[in-house]
matplotlib code that plots the C-alpha trace (Angstrom):
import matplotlib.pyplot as plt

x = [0.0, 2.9, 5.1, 1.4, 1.4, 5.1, 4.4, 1.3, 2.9, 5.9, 3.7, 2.0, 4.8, 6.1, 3.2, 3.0, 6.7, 5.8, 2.7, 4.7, 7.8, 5.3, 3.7, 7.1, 8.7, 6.5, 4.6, 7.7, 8.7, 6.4, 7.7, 11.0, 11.2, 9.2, 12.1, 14.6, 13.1, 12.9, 16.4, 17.6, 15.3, 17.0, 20.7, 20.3, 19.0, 21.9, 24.3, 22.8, 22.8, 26.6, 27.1, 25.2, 27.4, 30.7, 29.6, 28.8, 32.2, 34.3, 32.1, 33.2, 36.7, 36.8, 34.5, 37.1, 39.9, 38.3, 37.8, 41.5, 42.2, 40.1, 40.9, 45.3, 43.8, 41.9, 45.1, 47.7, 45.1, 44.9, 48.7, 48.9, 46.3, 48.1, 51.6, 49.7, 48.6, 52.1, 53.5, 50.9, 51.5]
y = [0.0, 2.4, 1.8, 2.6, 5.8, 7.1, 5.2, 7.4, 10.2, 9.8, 9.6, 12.7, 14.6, 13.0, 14.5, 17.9, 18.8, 17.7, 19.7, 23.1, 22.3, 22.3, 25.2, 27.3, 26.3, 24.5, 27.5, 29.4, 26.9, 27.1, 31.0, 30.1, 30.3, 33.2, 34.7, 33.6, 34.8, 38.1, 38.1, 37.4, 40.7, 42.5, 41.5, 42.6, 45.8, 46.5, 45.7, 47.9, 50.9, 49.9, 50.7, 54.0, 55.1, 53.5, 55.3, 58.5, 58.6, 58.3, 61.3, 62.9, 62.7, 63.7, 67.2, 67.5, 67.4, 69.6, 72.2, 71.4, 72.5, 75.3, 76.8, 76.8, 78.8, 81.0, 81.6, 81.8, 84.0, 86.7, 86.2, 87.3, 90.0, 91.4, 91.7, 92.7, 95.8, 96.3, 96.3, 99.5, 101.3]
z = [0.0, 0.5, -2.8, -4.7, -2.8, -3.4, -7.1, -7.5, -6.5, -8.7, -11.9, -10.5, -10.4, -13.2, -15.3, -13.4, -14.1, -18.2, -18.3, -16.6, -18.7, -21.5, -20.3, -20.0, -23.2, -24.9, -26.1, -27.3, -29.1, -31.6, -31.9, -32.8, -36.4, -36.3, -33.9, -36.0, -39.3, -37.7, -36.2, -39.8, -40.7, -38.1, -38.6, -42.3, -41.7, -39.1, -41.7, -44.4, -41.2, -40.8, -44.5, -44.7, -41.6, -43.0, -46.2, -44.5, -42.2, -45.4, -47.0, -44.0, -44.3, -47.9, -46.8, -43.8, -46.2, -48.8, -46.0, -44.8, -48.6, -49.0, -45.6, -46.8, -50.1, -48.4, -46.1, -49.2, -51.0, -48.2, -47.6, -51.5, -51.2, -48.2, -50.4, -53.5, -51.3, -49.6, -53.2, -54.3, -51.9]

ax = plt.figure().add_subplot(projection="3d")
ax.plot(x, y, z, "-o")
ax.set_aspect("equal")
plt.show()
């Protein structure tokens, strides 16, 4: 009469742990190629943002050394307009 308690309550617990396992996983794991499908969406839209910025840091640098440019012209031009006007006078 004892071992049909304890076995009774071994398949009890047996099939309460299945049906909360069940109840904690079981559910999302019907969600995970849905997940995955929108992790792929995800990962390829980070890697066309890390483009656009890797695209836009090296437009940066080419404006920072156009500036760079125009800013010793605009220096050698007002050095030349300042000895132009010594030169007159």
């Amino acid at each position: 009469m004892k071992n049909s308690y304890v076995g009774a309550i071994a398949v009890l617990a047996l099939v309460v742990g299945a049906l909360v396992g069940y109840g904690m996983w079981g559910q999302q794991a019907t969600k995970l190629p849905e997940l995955e499908s929108q992790l792929g969406l995800v990962r390829a839209q980070m890697s066309a943002s890390k483009r656009k910025v890797e695209d836009l840091e090296a437009n940066l640098g080419k404006v920072a050394n156009e500036k760079i440019n125009l800013e010793k012209e605009v220096a050698a031009l007002k050095e030349s307009l300042a000895k132009a006007t010594k030169k007159r006078r």
